[in-house]
N, C-alpha and C positions, 0 to 999 in steps of 0.2 A: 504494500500500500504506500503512495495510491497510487501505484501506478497499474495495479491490478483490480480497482474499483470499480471499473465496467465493463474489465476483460479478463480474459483465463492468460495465465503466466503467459504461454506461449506465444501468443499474442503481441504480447508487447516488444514495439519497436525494437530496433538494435542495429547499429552502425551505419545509419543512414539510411539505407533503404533497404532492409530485412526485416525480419520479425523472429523472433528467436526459435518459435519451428521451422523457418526453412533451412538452418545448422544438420537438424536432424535429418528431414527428410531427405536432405542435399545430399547426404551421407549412404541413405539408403538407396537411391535409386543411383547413384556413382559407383555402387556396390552391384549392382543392375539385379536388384531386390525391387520387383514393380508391381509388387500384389501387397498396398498396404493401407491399413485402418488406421484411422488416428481417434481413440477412445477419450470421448469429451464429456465433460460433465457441469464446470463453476463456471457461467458465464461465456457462453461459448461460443457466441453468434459475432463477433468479431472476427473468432479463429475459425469457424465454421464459412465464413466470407470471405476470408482470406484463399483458403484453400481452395474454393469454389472459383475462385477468381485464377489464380494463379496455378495451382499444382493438377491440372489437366493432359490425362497420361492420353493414349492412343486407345481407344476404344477399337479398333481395328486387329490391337496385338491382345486386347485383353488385360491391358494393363492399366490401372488406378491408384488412385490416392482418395479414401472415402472417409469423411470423419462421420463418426457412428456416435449419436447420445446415451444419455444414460435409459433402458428400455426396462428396468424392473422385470427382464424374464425368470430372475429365480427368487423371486418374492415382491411384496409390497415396500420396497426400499430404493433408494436410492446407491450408488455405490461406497461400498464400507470401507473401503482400500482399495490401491492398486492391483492386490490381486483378486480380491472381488468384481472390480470393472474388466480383467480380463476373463472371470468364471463367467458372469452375465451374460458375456458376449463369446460365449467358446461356439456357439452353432457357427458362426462364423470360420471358425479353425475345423469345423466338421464338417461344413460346402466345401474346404477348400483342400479338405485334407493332404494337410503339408505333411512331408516327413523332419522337418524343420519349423519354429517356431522363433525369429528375432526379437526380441522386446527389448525400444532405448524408450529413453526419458523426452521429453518433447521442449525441455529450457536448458539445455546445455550446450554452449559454445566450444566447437570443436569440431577433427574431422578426423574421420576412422574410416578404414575401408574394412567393411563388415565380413568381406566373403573371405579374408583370409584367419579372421575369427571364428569363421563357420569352418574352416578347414580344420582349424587347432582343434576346435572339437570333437569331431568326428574323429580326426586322429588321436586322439586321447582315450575315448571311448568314454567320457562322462555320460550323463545324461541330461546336465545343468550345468551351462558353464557361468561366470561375472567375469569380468571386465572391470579391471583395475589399476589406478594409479600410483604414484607415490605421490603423498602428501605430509606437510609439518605436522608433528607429534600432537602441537598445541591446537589443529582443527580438527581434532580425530574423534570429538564429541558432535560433530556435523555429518559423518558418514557413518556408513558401514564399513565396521574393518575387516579386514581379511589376515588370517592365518595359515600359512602353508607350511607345511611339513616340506622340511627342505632335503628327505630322503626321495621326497614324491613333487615338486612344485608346482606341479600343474593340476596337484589335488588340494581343496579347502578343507583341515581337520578343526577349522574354526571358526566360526562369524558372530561378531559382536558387533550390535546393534548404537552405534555411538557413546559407544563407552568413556569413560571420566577419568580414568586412568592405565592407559593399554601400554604393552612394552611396546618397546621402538624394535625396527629392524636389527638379524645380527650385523646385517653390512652396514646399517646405516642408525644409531639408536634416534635421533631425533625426525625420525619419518615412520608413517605407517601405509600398509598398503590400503587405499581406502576403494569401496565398490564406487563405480561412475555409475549404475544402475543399469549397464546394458546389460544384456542375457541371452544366451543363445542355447535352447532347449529342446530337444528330441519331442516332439508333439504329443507322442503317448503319457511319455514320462509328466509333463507338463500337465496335461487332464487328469493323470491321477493324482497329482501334487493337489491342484488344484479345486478337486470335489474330496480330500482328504481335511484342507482349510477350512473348505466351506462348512463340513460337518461338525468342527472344533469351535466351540461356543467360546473357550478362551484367545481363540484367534482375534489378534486383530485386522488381519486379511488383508496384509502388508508384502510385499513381492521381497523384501529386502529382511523386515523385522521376520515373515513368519515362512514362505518359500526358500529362499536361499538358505534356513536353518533344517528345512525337512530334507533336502539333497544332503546338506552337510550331515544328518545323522547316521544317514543312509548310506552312507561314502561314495555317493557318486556326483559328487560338487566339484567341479573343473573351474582351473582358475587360467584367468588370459592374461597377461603383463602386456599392457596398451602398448609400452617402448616396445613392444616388437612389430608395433602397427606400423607398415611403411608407406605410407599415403603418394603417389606419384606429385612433386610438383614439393614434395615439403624440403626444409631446411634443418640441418640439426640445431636450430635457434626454437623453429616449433613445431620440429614434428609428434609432440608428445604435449602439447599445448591443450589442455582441456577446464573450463571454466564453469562450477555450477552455481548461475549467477540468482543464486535465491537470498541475497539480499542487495537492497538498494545500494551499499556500499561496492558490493560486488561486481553489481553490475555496472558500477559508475568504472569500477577497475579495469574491469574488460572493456570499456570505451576507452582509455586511457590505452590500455595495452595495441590501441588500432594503429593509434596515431606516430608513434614513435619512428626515428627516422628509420630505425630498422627494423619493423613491427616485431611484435613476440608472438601476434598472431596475424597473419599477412592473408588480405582477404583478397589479392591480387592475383592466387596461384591459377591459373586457369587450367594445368593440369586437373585440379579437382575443383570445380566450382561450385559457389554457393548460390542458387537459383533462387531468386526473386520473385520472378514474375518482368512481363512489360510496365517498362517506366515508360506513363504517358507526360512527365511535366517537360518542358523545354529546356534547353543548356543553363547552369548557371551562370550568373553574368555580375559583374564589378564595376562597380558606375562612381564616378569621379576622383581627380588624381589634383588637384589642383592641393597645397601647402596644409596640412593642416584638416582637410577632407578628402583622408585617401581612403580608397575602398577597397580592404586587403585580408587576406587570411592567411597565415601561418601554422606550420603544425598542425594543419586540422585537415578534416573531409566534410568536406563539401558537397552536396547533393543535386541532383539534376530538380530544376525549379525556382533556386536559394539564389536572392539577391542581395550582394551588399551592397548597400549604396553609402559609401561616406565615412560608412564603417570599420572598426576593427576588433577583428578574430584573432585569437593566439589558443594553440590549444585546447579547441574544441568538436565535435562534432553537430553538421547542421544537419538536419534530415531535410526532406524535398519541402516546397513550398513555404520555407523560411525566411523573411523578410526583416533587414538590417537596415535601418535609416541614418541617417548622418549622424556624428560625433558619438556614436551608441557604440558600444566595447563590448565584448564578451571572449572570454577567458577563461579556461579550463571546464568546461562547458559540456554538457548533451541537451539540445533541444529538438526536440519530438515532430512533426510534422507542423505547417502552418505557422510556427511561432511569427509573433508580431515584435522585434524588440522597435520603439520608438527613438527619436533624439533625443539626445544626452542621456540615456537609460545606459545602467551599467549590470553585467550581471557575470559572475566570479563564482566559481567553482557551486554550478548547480546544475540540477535535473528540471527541464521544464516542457513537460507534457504536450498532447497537442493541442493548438491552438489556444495556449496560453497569451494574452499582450499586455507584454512590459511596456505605462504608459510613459511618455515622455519628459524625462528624470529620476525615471522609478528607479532604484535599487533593489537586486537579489543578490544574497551570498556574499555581502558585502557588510551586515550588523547581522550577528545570528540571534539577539535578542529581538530584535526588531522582528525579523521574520517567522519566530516561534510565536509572538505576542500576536502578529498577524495571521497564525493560524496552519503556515506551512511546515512541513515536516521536515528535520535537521539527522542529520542520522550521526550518529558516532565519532564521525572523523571530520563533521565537517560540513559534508553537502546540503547545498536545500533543495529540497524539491517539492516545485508548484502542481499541484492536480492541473488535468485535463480542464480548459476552457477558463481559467481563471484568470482576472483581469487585475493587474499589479498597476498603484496607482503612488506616484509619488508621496 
């Protein structure tokens, strides 16, 4: 919140011109994985739009991108968990009867080529595999950890559900291997897992807290090390580059991380692209150079639509249909589509939604008293950030 106040996670913007499902899907169909459901549930007619718009597979090969609601087919409820919204909807896995079953996360920045994950598997002979990183010791209450028996590595003899105080690696003590939440699972295996959940009234009917522990009891929990992911087109700057940007601060980080002169995540690679959809706005364009009213950006992206007029960018990103009027600054920045910054408006390490307009003089990210007293949200480190449509007045 708020930037999820009238959309589901995935939905929401991210580096100009994406939305943080198309990381995913981008992933999947570059993997030429082209039979996929996207299970929606919190507000979803955003992302539900989005996809209808944009991810339009070949009807001709058979191949889709379909997002599916919540359908209450195995009771009067709603979905209880991640692996509840996959039980609800398993007739879907029984039209389609895969020998294979993919399940990633739909807000995570990164890129993975899934099919050579489907291969570790099958060559391992699990039945359930994760997919996981290294990450610092001190986020290891934000994931699932993983535990591998280092006589076996490519088996999980443990999984703790974000634990409070977990040993560090032997190669490395202040890292843990944490799950990213992807999963790659034998189909049968998967239906029984998953009408085994649903009968367990202690479940919380969680893919991570209550699945990934029923494989692990069972010993047949396969574990994937992402760094052996070799993505065509990556760098050893990022090819192991994965971001789950479930908080505001986060994901202010992974905007930060676009821009840098060498990215740490480079959305440039065309080897493996990140698909969008058609941009309909026009070229951006930078209108007047005269002493004092120059109209410039630095260290930023820039988006097809975005005019500065007079303005100056340092370190930010604009998304499309962003408008910059004379002597107006903004610096270290993410603004969301439509934003209106006015004359002499200033606006300094914030998040500001779509169609937010900073009027002319207004300050954001520049008194953080001032802007909590006004009602917006300041998060941790610093950022503010304006809700969708809101109008900042001097």
């Amino acid at each position: 919140m708020p930037l999820t106040a009238s959309r589901a996670k995935p939905a929401v913007p991210f580096g100009g011109t994406y939305r943080l499902v198309d990381f995913a899907l981008s992933n999947l169909v570059n993997s030429r994985y082209l039979h996929i459901v996207v299970l929606t549930q919190y507000k979803s007619h955003s992302l539900d739009r989005h996809i209808a718009r944009t991810w339009r597979m070949s009807p001709l090969l058979g191949n889709y991108v379909a997002p599916v609601p919540a359908q209450q087919r195995r009771g009067p409820h709603w979905y209880l968990g991640s692996a509840d919204a996959i039980y609800q909807t398993v007739n879907i896995i029984e039209d389609e009867q895969p020998d294979i079953v993919v399940i990633v996360g739909a807000d995570h920045v990164y890129r993975m080529d899934f099919s050579q994950m489907v291969d570790a598997h099958i060559a391992s002979g699990a039945e359930f595999t994760v997919a996981g990183i290294r990450q610092p010791i001190e986020m290891a209450d934000q994931f699932g950890v993983i535990d591998v028996d280092p006589a076996t590595p490519d088996r999980i003899r443990a999984f703790l559900e974000k634990p409070k105080d977990p040993e560090g690696l032997p190669d490395s003590p202040h890292e843990i291997l944490a799950s990213m939440g992807n999963y790659v699972a034998n189909a049968d295996a998967l239906l029984a897992a998953l009408t085994a959940d649903a009968d367990n009234p202690a479940s919380k009917h969680d893919m991570g807290g209550d699945i990934v522990p029923w494989f692990v009891d069972r010993g047949t929990c396969g574990f994937y090390d992402f760094i052996r992911n070799d993505v065509p087109g990556s760098t050893d700057r990022d090819r192991d580059y994965w971001r789950d940007v479930g908080t505001l601060d986060m994901y202010y980080d992974a905007h930060m991380d676009l821009i840098a002169v060498q990215p740490v995540f480079n959305v440039y690679n065309e080897d493996w692209p990140v698909h969008q959809g058609l941009i309909t706005h026009p070229p951006a364009k930078f209108i007047h150079s005269e002493e004092g009213r120059l109209g410039h950006a630095a260290d930023s992206i820039v988006s097809p639509g975005v005019i500065v007029s007079g303005a100056t960018v340092t370190g930010s990103v604009l998304s499309p249909g962003v408008r910059l009027h004379s002597w107006s600054t903004v610096s270290d920045s993410v603004l969301l589509d439509n934003v209106q910054i006015h004359r002499h408006a200033q606006v300094h390490r914030a998040i500001l939604d779509k169609n937010v307009d900073v009027r002319e003089g207004a300050r954001v990210g520049i008194d953080r008293e001032a802007d909590l007293a006004r009602g917006y949200t300041v998060t941790e480190s610093g950022i503010t950030v304006v809700a969708k449509g809101t109008v900042v007045t001097a």
